[in-house]
Every structure is written in C-alpha cells, then in structure tokens.
N, CA, C and O of each residue as an XYZ file, in Angstrom:
480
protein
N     -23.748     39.078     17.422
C     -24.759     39.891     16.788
C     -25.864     39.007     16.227
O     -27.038     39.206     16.537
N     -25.472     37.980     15.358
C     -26.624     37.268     14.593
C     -27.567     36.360     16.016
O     -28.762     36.089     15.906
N     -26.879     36.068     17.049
C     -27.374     34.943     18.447
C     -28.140     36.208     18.815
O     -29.130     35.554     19.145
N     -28.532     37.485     19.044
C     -29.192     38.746     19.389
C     -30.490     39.522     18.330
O     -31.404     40.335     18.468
N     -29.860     38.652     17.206
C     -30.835     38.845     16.431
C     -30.564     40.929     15.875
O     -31.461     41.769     15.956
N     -29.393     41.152     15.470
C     -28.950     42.309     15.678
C     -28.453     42.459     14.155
O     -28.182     41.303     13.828
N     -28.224     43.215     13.173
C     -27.698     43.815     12.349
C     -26.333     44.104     11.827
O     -26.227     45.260     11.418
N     -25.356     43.439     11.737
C     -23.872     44.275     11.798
C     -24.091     45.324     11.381
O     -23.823     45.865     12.454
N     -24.405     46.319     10.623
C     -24.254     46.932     10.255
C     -24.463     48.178     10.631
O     -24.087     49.230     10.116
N     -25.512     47.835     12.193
C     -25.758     48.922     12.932
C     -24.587     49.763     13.425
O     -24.794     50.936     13.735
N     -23.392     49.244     13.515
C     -22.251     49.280     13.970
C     -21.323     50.169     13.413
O     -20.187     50.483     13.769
N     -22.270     50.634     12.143
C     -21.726     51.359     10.861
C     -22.644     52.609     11.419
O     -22.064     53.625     11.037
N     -23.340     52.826     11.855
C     -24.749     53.931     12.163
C     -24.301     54.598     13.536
O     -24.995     55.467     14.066
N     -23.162     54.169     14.058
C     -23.281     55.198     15.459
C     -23.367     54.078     16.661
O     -22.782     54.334     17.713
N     -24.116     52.788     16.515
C     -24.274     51.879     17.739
C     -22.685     51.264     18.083
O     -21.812     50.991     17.260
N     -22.627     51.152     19.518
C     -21.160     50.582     19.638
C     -21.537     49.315     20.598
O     -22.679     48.946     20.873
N     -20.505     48.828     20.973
C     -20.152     47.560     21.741
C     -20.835     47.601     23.068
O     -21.107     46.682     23.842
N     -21.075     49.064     23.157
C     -21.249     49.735     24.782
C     -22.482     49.169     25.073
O     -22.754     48.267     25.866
N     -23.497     50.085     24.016
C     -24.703     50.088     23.583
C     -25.274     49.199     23.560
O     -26.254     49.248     24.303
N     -25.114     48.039     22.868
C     -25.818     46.180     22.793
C     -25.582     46.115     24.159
O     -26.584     46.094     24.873
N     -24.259     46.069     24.805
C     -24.204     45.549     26.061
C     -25.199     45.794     27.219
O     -25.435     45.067     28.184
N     -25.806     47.185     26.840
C     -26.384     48.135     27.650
C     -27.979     47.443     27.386
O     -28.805     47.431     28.298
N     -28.210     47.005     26.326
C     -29.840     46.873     25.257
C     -29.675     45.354     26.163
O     -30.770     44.824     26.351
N     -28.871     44.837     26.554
C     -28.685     43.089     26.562
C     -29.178     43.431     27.898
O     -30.138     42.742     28.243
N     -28.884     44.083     28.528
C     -28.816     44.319     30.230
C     -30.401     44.998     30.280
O     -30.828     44.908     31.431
N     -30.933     45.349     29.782
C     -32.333     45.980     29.838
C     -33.801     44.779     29.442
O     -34.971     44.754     29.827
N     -32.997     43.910     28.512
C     -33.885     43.058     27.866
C     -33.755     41.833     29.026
O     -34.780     41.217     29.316
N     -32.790     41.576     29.524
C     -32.387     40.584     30.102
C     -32.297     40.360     32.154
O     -32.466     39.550     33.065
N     -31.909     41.763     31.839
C     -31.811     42.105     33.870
C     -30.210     41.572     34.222
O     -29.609     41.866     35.256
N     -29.635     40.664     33.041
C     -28.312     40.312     33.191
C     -27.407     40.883     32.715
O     -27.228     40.945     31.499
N     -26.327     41.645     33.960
C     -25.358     42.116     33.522
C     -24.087     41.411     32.853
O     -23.640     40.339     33.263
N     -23.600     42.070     31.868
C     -22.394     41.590     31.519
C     -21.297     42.690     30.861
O     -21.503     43.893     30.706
N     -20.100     41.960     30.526
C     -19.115     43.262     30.370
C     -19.043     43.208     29.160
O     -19.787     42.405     28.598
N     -18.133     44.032     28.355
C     -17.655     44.022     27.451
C     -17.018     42.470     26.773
O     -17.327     41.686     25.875
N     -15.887     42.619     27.885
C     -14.835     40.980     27.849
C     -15.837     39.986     27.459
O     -15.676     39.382     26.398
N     -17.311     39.644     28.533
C     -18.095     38.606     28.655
C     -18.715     38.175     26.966
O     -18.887     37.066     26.461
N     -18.965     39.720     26.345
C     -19.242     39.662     26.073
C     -18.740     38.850     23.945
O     -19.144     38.010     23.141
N     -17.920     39.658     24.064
C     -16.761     39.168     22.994
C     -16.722     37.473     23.506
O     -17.138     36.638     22.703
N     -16.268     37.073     24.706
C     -16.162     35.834     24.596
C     -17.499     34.355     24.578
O     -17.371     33.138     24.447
N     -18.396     35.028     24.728
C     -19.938     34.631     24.552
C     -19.491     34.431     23.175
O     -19.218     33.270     22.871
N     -19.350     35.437     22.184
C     -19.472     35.354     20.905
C     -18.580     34.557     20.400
O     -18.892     33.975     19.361
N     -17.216     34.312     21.000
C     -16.234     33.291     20.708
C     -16.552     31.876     21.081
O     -16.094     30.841     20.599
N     -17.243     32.006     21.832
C     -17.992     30.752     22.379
C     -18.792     29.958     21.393
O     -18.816     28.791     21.002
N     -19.513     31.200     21.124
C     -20.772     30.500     20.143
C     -19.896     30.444     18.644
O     -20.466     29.880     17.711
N     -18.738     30.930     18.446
C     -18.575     30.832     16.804
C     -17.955     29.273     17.114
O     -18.327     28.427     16.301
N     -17.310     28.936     17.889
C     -16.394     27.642     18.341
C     -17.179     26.781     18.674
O     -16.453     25.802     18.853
N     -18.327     26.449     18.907
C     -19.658     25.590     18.985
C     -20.038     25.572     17.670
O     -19.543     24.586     17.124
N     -20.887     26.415     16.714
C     -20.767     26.785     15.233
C     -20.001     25.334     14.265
O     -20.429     24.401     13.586
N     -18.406     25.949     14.793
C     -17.426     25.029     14.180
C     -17.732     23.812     14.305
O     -18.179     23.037     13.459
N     -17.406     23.596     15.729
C     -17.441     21.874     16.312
C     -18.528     21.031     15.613
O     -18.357     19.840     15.356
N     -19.746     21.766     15.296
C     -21.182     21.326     15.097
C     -20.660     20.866     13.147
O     -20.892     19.850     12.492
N     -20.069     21.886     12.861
C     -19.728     21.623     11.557
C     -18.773     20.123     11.450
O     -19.066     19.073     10.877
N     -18.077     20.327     11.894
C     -17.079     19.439     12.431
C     -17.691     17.951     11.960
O     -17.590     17.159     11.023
N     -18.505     18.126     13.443
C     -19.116     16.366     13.341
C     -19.808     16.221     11.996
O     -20.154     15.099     11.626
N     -20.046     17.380     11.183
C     -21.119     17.239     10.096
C     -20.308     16.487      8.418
O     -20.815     16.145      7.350
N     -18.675     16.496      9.006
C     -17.778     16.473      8.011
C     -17.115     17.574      7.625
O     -16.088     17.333      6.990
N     -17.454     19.074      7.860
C     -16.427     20.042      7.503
C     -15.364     19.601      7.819
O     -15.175     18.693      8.628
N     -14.321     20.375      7.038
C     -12.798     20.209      7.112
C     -11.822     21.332      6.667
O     -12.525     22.285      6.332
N     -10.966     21.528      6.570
C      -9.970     22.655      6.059
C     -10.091     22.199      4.369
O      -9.724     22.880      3.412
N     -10.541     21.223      4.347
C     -10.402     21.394      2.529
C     -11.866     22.205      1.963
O     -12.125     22.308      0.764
N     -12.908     22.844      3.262
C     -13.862     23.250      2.698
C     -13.948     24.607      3.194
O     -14.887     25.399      3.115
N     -12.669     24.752      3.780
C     -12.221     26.210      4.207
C     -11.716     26.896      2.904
O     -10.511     26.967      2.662
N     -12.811     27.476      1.946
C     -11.691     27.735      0.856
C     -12.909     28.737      0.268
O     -14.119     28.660      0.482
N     -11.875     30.076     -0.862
C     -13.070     30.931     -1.775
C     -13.184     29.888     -2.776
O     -12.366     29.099     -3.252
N     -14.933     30.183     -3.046
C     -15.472     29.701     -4.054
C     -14.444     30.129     -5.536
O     -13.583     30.976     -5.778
N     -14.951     29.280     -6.111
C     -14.077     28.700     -7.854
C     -13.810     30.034     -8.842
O     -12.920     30.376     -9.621
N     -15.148     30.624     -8.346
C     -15.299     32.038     -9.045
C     -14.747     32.903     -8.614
O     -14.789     33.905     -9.328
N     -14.166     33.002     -7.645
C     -12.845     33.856     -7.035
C     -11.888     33.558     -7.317
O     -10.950     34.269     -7.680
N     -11.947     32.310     -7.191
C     -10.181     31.581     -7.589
C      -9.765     32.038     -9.087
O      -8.594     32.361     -9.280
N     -10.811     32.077    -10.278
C     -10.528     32.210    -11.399
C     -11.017     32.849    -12.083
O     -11.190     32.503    -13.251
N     -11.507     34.268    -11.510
C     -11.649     35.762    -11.695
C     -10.693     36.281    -12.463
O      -9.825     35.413    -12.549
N     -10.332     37.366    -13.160
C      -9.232     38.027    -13.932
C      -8.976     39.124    -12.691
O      -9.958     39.560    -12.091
N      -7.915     39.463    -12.404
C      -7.791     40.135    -11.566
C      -6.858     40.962    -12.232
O      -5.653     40.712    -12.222
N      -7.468     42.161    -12.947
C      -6.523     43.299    -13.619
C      -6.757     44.559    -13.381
O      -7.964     44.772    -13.501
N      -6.175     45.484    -13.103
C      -6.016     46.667    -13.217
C      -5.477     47.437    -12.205
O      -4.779     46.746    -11.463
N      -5.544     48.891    -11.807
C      -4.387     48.958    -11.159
C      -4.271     48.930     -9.969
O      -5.157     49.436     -9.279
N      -3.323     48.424     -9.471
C      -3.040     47.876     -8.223
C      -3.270     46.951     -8.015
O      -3.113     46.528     -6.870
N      -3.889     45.960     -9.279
C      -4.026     44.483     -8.725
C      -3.086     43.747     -9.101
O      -2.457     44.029    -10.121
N      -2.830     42.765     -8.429
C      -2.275     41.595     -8.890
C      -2.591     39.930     -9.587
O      -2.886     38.944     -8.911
N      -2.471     39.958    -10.738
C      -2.744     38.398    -10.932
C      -2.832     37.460     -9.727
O      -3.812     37.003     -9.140
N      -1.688     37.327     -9.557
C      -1.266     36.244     -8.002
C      -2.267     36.338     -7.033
O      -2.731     37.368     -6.545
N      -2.541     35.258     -6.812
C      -3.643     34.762     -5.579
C      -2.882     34.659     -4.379
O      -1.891     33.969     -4.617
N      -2.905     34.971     -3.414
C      -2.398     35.229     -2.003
C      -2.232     33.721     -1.390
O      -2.990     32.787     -1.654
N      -0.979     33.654     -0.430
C      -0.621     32.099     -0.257
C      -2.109     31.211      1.079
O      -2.118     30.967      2.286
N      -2.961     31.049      0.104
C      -4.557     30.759      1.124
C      -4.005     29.550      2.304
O      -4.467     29.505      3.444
N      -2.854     28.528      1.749
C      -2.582     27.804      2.739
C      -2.246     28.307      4.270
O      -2.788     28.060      5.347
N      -1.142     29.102      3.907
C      -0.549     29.534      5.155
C      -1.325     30.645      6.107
O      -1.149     30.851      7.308
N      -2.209     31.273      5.224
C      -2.834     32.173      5.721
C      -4.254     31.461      6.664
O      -4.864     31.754      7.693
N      -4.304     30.606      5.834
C      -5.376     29.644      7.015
C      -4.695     28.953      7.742
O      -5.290     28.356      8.639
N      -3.424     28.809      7.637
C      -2.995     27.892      8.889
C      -3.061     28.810     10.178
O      -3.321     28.505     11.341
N      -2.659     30.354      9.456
C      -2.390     31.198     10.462
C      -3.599     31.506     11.549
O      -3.508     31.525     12.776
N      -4.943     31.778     10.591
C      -6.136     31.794     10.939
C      -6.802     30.642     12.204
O      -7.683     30.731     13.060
N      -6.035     29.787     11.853
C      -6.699     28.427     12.575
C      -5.788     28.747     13.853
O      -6.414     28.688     14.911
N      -4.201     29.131     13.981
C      -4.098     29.180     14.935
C      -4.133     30.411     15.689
O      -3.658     30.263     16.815
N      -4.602     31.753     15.398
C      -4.987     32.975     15.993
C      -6.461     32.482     16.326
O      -6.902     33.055     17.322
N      -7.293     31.617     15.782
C      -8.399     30.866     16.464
C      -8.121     30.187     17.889
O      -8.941     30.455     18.767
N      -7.186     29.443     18.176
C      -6.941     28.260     19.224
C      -7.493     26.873     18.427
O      -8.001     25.928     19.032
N      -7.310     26.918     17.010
C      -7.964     25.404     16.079
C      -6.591     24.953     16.121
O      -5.569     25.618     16.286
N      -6.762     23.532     15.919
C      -5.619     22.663     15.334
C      -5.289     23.133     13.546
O      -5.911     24.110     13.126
N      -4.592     22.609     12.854
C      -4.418     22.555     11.964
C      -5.442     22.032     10.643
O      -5.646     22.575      9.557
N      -5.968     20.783     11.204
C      -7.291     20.117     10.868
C      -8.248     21.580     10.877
O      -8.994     21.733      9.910
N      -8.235     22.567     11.873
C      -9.428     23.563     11.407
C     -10.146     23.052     12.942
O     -11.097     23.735     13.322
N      -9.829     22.186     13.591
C     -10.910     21.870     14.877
C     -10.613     22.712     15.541
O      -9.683     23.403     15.124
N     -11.234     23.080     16.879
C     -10.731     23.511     18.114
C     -10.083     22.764     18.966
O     -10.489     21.615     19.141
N      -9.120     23.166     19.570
C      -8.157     22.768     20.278
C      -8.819     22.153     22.060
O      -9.644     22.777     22.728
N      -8.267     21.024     22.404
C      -8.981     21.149     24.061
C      -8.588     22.168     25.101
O      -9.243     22.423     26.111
N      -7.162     22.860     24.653
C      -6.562     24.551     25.407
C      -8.353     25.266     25.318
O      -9.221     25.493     26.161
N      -8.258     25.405     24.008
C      -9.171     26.272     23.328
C     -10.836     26.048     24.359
O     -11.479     26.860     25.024
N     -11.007     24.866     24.124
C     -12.268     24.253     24.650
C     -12.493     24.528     26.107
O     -13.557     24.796     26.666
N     -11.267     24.409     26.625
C     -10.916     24.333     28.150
C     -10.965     26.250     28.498
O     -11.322     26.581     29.629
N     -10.681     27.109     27.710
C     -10.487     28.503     27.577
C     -12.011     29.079     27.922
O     -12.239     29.935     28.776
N     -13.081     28.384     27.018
C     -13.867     28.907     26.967
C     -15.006     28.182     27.730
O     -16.145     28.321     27.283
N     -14.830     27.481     28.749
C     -15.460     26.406     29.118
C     -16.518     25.687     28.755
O     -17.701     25.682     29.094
N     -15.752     24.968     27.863
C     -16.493     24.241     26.831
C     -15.817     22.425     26.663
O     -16.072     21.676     25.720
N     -14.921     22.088     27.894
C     -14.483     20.848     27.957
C     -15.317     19.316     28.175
O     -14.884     18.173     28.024
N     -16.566     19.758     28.555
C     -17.901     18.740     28.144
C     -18.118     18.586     26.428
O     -18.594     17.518     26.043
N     -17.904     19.240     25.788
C     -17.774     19.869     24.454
C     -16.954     18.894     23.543
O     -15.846     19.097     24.040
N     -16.735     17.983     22.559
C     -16.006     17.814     21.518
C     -16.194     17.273     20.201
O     -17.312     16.930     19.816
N     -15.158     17.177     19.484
C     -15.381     17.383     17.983
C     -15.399     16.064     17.534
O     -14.396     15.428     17.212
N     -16.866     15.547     17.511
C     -17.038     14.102     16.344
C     -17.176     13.275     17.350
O     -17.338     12.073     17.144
C-alpha cells in the first residue's frame, strides 16, 4: 500500500485486494494476481529490513517504546503483566522466514528471489 502510494485505510471504506489489483493493472498495463501481489509486498517489507539491517538495526530495537512498557495498565479486563515480548518476537521472526537475530533468512531470500540480496 505505502510503495502505491495508497491509504490503508481505504480498506476500511469498501476497497478490497481485488480492486488495487484491478487500479495497478489500469495504471500500469501489467497484470498481476492477487498471490503476486501479497508477495511484491513481502518482498518489499524484507528489503525494508535488510536495508535496516546494514544500518545497525537489531532485535534489541525490535521493542515498544518505554512509555508502553511503563504505562499503568488498570481496569477491567486488564492486566498489569506485560505479555512474554521475547518469545513472541521470536515467534514473529520466524512466521517472517528471519533468523533469530531478526535478519532474513537465505530460504527466505531465495523464496522471494532476492538471493543477489544480503544482510551487511
């Protein structure tokens, strides 16, 4: 959406997946599918990363800001307890195809053909 110069939120208004695909194919003359299209976008968030990557990002900067961390979290239905952020980003990194480090993987790289492609 943001590489299209597009709105999320249109997405909230009635526009669907169909629709961009359809606007992409009119602006462009190039067809593409649905699939193509999701993985374009996986493409570009995993380039995104890598770029961060070489810049020094890391999993220690994978994290909510301070003011989340030490918010009061009361009333009902909340819980004090902060949710286990480790494991849940480990999980994240690997429903990504990232290593543990938070990189992308060469599976990953190789998935999206992106093996000219690497981190640092």
């Amino acid at each position: 959406m943001d590489s299209l110069k597009l709105c999320k939120f249109i997405l909230f208004g009635g526009v669907t997946i169909t629709d961009i695909v359809k606007w992409y194919y009119h602006v462009t003359g190039k067809e593409m599918t649905i699939d193509n299209f999701a993985k374009t976008g996986e493409r570009i968030f995993n380039l995104k990363r890598l770029y961060n990557v070489r810049l020094g990002i890391s999993r220690k900067d994978d994290f909510l800001p301070f003011r989340f961390l030490t918010l009061k979290r009361v009333g009902k239905g909340l819980t004090p307890n902060l949710p286990p952020f480790g494991q849940m980003l480990s999980e994240y990194y690997e429903y990504r195809g990232w290593s543990e480090d938070g990189i992308p993987t060469p599976e990953k790289l190789k998935e999206l053909g992106l093996v000219k492609v690497r981190a640092g």
